[in-house]
Wavefront OBJ file of the C-alpha trace (Angstrom):
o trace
v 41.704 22.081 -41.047
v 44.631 19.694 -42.516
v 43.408 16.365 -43.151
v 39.650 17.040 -43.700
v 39.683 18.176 -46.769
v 41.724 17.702 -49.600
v 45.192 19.548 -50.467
v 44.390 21.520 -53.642
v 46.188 23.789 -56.114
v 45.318 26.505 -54.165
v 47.065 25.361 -51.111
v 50.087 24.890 -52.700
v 50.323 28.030 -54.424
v 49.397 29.856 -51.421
v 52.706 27.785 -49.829
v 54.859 28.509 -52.861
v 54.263 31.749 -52.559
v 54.634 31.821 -49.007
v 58.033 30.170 -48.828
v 59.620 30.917 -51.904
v 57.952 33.447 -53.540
v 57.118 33.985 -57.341
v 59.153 34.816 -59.998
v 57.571 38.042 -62.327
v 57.986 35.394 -64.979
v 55.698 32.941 -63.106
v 51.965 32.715 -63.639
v 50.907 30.433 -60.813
v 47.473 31.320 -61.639
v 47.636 29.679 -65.041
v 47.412 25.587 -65.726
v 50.876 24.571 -64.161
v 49.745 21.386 -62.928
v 51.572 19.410 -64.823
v 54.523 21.612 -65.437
v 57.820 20.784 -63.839
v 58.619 23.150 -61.054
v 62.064 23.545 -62.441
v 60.204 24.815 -65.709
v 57.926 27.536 -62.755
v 61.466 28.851 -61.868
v 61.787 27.179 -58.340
v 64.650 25.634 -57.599
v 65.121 22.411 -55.328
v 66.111 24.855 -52.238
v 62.802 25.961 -52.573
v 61.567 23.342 -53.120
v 62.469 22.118 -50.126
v 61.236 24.457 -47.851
v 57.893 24.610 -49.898
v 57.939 20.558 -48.619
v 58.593 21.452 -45.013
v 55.867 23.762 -45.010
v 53.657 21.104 -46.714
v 54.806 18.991 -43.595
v 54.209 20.965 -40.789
v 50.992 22.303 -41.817
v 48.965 18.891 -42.900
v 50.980 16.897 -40.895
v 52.617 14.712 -43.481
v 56.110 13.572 -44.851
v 57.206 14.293 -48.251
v 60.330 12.641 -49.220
v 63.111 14.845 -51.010
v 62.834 12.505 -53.739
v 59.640 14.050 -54.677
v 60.821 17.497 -54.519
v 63.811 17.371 -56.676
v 64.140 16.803 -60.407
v 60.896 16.953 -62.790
v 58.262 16.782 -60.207
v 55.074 18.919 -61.020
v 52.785 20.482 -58.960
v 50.189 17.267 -59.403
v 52.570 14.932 -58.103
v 53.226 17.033 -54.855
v 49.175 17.257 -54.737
v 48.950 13.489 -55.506
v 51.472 12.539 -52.707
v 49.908 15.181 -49.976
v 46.448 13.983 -50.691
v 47.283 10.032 -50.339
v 49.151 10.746 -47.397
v 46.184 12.421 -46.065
v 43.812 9.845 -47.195
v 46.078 7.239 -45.076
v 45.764 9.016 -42.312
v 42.391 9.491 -41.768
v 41.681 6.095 -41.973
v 43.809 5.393 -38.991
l 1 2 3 4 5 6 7 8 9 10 11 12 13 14 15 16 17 18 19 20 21 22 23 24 25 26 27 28 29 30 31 32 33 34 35 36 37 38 39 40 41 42 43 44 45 46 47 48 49 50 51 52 53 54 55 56 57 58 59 60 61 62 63 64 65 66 67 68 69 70 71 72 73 74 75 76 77 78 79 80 81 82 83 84 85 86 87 88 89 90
């Protein structure tokens, strides 16, 4: 259930996948954490939409900011999981 537990790797590849897909040149299995998206093959349309379906399924808002230009995959976990944190101290 969004917001009591933590948003992992795994959830975010699962919505990558989901919403934009994979490139065959795309591990997602392998240590992308800190690798620029741009670098995974995803562009900031998909990023995008991998941000809106961060948003409606744990319930929090990531700017575009984050989603554009060298963001990694730690950064959108980062963000998710302080948001969540926030929130379920409220």
């Amino acid at each position: 259930m969004p917001g009591s537990t933590p948003f992992t790797l795994d959830d975010l590849r699962r919505i990558l996948r989901d919403g934009a897909g994979t490139s065959e040149n795309v591990n997602l299995a392998g240590d992308i954490l800190d690798t620029a998206f741009a670098d995974l093959g995803y562009d900031s349309l998909a990023l995008l939409e991998t941000g809106s379906r961060i948003a409606r399924e744990f319930a929090v808002g990531l700017g575009d900011e984050l989603l554009v230009g060298d963001t990694s995959p730690r950064e959108v976990i980062d963000a998710v999981n302080t948001q969540l944190a926030a929130g379920s101290r409220t």
